[in-house]
DSSP file (Angstrom, degrees, kcal/mol; ACC not computed):
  #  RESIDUE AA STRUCTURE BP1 BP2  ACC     N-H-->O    O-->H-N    N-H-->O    O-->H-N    TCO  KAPPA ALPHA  PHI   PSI    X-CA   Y-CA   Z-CA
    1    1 A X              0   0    0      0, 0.0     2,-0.5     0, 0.0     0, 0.0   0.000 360.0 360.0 360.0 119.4    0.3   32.4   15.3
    2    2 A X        -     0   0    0      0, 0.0     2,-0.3     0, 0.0     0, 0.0  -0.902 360.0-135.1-116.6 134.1    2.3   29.4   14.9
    3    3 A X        -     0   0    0     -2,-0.5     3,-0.1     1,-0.0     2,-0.1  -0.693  30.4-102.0 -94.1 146.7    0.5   26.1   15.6
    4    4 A X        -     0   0    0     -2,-0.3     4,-0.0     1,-0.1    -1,-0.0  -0.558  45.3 -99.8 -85.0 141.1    2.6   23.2   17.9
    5    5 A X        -     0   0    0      1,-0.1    -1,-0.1     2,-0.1     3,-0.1  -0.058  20.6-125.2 -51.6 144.3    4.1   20.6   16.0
    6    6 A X  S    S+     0   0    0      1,-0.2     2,-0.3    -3,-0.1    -1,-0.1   0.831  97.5  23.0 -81.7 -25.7    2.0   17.3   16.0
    7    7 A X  S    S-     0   0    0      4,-0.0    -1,-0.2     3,-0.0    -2,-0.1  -0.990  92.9 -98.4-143.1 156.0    5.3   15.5   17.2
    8    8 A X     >  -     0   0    0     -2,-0.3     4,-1.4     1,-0.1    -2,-0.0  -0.032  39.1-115.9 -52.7 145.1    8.4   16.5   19.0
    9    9 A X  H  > S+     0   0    0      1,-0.2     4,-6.1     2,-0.2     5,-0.2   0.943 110.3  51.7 -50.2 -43.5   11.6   17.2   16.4
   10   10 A X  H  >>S+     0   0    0      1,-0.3     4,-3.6     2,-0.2     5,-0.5   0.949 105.2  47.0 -88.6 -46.4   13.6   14.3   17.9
   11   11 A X  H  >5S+     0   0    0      2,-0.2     4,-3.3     3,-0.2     5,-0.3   0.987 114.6  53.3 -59.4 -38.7   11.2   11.5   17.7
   12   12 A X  H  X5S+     0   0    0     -4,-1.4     4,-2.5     1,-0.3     5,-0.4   0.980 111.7  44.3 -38.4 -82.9   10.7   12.8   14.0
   13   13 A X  H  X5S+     0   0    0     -4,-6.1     4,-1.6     1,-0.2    -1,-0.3   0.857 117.4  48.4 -61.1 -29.9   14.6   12.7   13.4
   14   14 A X  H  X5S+     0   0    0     -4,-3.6     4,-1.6    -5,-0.2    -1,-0.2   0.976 110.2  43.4 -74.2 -30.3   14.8    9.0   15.2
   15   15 A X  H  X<S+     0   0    0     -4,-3.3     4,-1.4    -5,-0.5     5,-0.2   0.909 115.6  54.7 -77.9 -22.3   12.0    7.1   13.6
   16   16 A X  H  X S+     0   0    0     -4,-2.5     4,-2.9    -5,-0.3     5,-0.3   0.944 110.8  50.9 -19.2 -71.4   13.9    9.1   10.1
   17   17 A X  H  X S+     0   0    0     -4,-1.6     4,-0.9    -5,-0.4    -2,-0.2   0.918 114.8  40.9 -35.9 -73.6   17.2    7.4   11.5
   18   18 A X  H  < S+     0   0    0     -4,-1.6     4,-0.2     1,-0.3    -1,-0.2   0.574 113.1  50.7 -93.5 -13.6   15.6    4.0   11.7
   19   19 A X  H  < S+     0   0    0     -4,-1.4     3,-0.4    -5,-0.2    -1,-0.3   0.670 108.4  50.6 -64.0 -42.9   13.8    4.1    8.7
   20   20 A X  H  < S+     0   0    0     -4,-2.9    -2,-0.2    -5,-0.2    -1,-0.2   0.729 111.4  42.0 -88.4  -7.0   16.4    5.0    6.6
   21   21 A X  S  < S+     0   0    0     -4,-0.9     2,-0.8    -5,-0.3    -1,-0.2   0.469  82.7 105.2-108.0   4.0   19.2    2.4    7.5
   22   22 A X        -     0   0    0     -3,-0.4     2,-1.4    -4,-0.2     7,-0.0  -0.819  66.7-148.6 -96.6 129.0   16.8   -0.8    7.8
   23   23 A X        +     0   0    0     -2,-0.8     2,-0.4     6,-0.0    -1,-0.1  -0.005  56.5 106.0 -90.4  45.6   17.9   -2.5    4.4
   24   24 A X  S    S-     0   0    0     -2,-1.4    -2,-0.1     1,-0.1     4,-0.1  -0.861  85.8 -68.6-115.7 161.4   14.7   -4.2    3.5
   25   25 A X    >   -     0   0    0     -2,-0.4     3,-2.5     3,-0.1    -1,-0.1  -0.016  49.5-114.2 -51.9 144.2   12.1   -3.3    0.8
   26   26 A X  G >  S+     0   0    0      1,-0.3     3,-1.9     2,-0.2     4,-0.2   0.841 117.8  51.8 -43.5 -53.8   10.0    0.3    1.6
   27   27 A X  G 3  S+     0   0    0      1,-0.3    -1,-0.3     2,-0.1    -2,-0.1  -0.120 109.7  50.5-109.5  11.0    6.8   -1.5    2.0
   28   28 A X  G <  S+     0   0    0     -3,-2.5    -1,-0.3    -4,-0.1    -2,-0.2   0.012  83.6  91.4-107.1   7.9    8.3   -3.9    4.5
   29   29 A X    <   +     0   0    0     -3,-1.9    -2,-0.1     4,-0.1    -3,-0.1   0.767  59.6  85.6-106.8   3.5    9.9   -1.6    6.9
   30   30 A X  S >  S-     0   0    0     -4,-0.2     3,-0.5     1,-0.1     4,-0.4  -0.328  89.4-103.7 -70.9 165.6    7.4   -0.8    9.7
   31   31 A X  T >  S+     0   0    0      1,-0.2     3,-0.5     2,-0.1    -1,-0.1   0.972 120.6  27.1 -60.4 -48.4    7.0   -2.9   12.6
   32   32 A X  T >> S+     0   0    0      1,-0.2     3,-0.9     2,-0.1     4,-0.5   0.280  83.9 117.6-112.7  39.8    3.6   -4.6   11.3
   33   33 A X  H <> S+     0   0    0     -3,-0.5     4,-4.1     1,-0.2     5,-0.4   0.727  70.6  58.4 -46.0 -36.7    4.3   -4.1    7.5
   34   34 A X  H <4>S+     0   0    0     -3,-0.5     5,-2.0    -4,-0.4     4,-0.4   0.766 102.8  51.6 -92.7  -5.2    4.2   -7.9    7.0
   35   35 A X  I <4>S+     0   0    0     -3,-0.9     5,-0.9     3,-0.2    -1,-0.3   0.763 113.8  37.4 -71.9 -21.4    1.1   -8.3    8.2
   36   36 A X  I  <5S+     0   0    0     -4,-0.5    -2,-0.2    -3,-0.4    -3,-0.1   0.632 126.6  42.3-107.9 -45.7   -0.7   -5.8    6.2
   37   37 A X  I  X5S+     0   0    0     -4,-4.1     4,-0.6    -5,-0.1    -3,-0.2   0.992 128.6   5.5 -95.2 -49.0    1.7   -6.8    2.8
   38   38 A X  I  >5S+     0   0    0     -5,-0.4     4,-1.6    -4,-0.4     5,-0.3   0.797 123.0  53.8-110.9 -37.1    2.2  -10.5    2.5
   39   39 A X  I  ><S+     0   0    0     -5,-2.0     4,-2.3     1,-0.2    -3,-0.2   0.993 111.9  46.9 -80.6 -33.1    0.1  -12.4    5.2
   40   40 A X  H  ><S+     0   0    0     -5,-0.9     4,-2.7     2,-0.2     5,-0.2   0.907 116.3  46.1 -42.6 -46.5   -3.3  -10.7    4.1
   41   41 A X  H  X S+     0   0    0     -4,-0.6     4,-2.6     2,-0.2     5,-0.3   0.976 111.5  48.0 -57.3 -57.8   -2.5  -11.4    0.4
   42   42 A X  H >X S+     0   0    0     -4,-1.6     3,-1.7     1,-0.3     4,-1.4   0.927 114.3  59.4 -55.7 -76.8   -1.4  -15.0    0.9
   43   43 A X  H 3X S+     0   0    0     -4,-2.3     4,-1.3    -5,-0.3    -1,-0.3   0.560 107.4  33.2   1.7 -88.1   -4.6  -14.9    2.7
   44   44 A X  H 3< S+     0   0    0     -4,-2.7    -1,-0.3     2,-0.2    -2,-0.2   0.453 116.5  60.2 -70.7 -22.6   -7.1  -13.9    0.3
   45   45 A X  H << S+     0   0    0     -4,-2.6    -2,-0.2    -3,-1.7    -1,-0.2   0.691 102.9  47.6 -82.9 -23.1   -5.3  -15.8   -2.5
   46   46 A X  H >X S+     0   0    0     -4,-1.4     4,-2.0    -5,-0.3     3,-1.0   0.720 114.3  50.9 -91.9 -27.7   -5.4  -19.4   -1.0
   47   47 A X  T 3< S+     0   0    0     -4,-1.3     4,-0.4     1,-0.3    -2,-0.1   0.654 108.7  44.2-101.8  20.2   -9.0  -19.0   -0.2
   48   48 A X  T 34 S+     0   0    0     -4,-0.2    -1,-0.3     2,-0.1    -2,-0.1   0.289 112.3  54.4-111.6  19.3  -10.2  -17.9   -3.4
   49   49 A X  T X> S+     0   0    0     -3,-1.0     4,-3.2     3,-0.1     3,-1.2   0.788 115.5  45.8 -87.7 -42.7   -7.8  -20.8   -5.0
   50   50 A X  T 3< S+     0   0    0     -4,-2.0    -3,-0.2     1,-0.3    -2,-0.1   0.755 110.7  48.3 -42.6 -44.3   -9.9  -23.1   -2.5
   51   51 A X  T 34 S+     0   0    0     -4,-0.4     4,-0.3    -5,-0.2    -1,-0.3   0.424 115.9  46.5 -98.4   5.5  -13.1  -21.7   -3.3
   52   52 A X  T <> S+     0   0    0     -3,-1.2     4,-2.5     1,-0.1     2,-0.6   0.713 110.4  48.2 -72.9 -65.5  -12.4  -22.1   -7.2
   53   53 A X  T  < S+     0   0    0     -4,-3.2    -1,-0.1     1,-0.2    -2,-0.1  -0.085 114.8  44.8 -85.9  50.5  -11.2  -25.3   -7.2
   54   54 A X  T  > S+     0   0    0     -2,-0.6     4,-6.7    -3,-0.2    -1,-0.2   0.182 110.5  55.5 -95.9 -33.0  -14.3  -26.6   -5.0
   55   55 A X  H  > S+     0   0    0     -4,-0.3     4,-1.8     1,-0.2    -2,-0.2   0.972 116.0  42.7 -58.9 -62.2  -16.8  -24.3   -7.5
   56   56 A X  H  X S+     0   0    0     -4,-2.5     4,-1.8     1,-0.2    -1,-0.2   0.892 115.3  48.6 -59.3 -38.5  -14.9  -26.8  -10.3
   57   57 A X  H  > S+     0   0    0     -5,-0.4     4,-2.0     2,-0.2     5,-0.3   0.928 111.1  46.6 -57.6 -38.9  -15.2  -29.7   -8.2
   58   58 A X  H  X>S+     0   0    0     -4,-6.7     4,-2.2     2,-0.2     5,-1.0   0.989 116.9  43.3 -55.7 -68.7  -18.9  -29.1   -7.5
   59   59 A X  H ><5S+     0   0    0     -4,-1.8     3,-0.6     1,-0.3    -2,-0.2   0.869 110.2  53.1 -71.1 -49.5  -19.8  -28.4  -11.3
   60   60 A X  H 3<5S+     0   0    0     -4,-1.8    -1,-0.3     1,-0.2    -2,-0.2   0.888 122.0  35.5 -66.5 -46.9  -17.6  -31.4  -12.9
   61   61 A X  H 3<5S-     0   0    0     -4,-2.0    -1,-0.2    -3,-0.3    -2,-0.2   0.830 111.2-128.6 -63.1 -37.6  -19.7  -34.0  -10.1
   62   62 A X  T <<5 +     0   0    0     -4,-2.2     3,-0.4    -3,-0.6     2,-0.3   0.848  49.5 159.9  73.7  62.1  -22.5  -32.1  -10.5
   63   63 A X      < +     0   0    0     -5,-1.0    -1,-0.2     1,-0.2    -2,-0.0  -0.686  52.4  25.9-112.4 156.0  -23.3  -31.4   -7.0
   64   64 A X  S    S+     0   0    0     -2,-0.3     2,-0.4     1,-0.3    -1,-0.2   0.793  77.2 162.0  59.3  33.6  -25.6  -28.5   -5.5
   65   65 A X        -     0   0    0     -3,-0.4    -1,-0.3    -7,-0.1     2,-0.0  -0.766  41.7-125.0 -85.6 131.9  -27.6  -28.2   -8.7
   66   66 A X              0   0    0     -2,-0.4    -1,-0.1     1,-0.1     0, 0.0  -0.181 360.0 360.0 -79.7-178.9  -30.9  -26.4   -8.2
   67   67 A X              0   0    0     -2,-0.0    -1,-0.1     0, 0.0    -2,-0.0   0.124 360.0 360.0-127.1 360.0  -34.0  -28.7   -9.6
């Protein structure tokens, strides 16, 4: 008993093809790779520089101090 391949040979060997000739970094070469690697990051890294430098702004003013 031989089980059917989860994809056909020839889509296999093209997305192979195109994968191996696009000359950009591994972890950029899918279609939505730059969403997933750089804009998330960028993301999550400007709003915890945002939410740092307000936490310093708040404590040097001394604003939102409980009583």
């Amino acid at each position: 008993m031989s089980e059917a391949p989860f994809r056909p040979r020839e889509k296999l060997f093209e997305k192979q093809k195109y994968f191996q000739n696009i000359p950009k970094h591994t972890y950029l070469k899918g279609p939505m790779d730059k969403v997933t690697s750089v804009a998330i990051p960028l993301a999550l890294a400007a709003s915890s520089i945002y939410l740092i430098g307000r936490g310093i702004y708040n404590m040097s003013h001394g604003i939102g101090k409980k009583e």
